[in-house]
Legacy VTK file of the C-alpha trace (Angstrom):
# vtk DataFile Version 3.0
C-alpha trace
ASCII
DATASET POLYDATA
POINTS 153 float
85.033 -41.794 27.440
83.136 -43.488 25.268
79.923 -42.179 24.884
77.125 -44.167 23.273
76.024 -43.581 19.990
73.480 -40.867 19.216
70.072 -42.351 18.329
66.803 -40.437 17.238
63.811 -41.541 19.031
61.916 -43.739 17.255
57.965 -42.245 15.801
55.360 -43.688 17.272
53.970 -46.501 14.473
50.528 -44.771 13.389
47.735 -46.397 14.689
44.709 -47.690 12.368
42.038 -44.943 12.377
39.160 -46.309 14.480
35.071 -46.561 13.623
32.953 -44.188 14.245
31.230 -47.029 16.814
34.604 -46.853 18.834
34.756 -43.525 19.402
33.860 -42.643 23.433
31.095 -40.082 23.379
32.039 -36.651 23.942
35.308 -37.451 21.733
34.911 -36.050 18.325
37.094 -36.133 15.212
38.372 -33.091 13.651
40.872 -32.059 10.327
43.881 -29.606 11.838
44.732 -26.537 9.924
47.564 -29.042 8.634
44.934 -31.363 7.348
45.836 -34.106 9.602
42.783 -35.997 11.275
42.925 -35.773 15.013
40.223 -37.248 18.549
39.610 -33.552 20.323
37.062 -33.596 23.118
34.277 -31.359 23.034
33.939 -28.593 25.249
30.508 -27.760 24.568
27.268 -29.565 24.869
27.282 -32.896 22.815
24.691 -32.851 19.664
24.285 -36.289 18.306
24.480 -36.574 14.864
21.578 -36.075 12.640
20.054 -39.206 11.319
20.282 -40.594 7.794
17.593 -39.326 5.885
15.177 -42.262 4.643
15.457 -42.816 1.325
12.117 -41.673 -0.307
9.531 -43.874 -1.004
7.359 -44.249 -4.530
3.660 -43.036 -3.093
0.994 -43.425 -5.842
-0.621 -40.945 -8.107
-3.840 -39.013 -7.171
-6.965 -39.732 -8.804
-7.272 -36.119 -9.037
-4.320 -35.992 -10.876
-4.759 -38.740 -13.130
-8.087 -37.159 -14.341
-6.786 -33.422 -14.386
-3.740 -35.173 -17.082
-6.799 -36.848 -19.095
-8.622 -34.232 -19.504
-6.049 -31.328 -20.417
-5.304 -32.740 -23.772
-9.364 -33.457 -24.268
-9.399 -29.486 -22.808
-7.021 -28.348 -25.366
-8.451 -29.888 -28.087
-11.670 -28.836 -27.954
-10.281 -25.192 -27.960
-8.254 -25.642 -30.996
-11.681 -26.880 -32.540
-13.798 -24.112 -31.350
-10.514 -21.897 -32.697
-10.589 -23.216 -36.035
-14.879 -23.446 -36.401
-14.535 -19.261 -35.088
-11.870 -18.569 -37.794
-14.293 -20.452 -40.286
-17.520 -18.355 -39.356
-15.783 -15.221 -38.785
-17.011 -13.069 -41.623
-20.571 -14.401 -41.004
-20.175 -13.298 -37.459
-19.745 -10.099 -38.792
-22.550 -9.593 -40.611
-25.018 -11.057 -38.277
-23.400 -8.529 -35.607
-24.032 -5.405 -38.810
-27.390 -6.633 -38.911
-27.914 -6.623 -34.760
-26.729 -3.629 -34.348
-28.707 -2.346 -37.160
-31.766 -3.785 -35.556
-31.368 -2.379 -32.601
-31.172 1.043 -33.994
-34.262 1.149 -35.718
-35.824 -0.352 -32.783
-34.549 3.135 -30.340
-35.551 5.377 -33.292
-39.124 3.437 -33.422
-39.292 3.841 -29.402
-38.399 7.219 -29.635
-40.955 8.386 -32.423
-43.648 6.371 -30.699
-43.297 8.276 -27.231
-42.862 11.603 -29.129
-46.315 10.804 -31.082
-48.316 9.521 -28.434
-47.311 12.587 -26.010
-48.439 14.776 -28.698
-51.952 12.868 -28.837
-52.655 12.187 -25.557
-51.793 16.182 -24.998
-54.498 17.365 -27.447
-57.047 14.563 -25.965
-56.559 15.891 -22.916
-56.909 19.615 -23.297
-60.004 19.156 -25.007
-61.532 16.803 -22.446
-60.560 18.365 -19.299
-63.139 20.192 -17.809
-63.333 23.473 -16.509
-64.960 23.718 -12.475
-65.493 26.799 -10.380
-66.807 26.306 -7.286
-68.266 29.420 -4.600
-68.667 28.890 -1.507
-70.468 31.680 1.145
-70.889 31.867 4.990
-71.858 34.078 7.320
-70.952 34.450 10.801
-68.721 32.049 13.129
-70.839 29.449 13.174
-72.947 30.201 10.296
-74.083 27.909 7.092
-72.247 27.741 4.272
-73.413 27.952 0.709
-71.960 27.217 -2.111
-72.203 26.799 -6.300
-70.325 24.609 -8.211
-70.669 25.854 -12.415
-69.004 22.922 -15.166
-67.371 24.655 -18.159
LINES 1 154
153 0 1 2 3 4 5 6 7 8 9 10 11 12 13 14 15 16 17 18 19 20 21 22 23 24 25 26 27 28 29 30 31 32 33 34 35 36 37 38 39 40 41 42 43 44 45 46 47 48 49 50 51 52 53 54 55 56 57 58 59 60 61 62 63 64 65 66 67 68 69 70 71 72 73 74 75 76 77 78 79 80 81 82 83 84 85 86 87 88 89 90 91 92 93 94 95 96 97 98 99 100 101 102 103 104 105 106 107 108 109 110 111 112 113 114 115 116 117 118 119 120 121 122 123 124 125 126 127 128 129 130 131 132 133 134 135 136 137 138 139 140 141 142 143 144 145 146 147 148 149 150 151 152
C-alpha cells in the first residue's frame, strides 16, 4: 500500500491590495488586532468619507488693518514724546500746581470773609431801617363798620 506522499496545501499567493476606487461600497477596510489589513462589510449605516479640506487660500489685507499697523508705531511714538516733554516739565508742574492750589485758597478765605462782612452790614442796615407799624382795628356789631388806626414808629 503505497500511499501518496504527504503534501501541505499550498497558501493562497497574496493578492495586490486594491484602490480605494475599487472597493464596492458598503465594503470597508480595517487593521485586525494582529495588524493585518482586511475588506469587512459594514453593518451599520454607510458614512462617506469626509472631503479633503481645500487648501487655504491667500485673501488680502484689510484696509482697516493696514491703517491700524501705520498708525500704532506713529501712536507709540507720540507717547514716548509726550513721556519724555512730562519728565522734562515735571518740577514746573509742580509749582504751578503749589501756586493753584494756593490760589484757590485765598480765593475760599476771601469768599468766606466777604459773606461774613456783608451779613454783618446788611444786618445793622436793616435793623435801623425797618420800621415799626401797629395797626387797630374796631367794629361793632355783626354787620357793623370797622375802624381802624394805623401809627409808623
Amino acid at each position: 500500500m503505497n500511499s501518496p506522499p504527504h503534501t501541505t496545501p499550498a497558501l493562497p499567493l497574496p493578492h495586490p491590495p486594491m484602490r480605494a476606487e475599487e472597493i464596492p461600497p458598503g465594503v470597508q477596510e480595517v487593521i485586525l488586532p494582529s495588524g493585518e489589513r482586511a475588506l469587512a462589510y459594514s453593518t451599520g449605516p454607510t458614512t462617506p468619507p469626509p472631503p479633503a479640506a481645500a487648501a487655504p487660500t491667500a485673501q488680502p489685507i484689510p484696509a482697516w488693518a493696514k491703517t491700524t499697523a501705520l498708525l500704532a508705531p506713529t501712536v507709540g511714538g507720540g507717547i514716548a514724546v509726550a513721556a519724555v516733554g512730562l519728565s522734562a516739565a515735571a518740577p514746573g508742574l509742580v509749582a504751578v500746581s503749589h501756586v493753584l492750589w494756593s490760589a484757590v485758597a485765598a480765593i475760599a478765605t476771601g469768599g468766606i470773609v466777604a459773606a461774613a462782612v456783608i451779613g454783618r452790614v446788611r444786618a445793622r442796615i436793616t435793623a435801623a431801617q425797618r420800621p415799626h407799624i401797629t395797626q387797630h382795628i374796631t367794629a361793632t356789631g355783626w354787620f357793623g363798620r370797622a375802624h381802624g388806626t394805623i401809627h409808623h414808629h
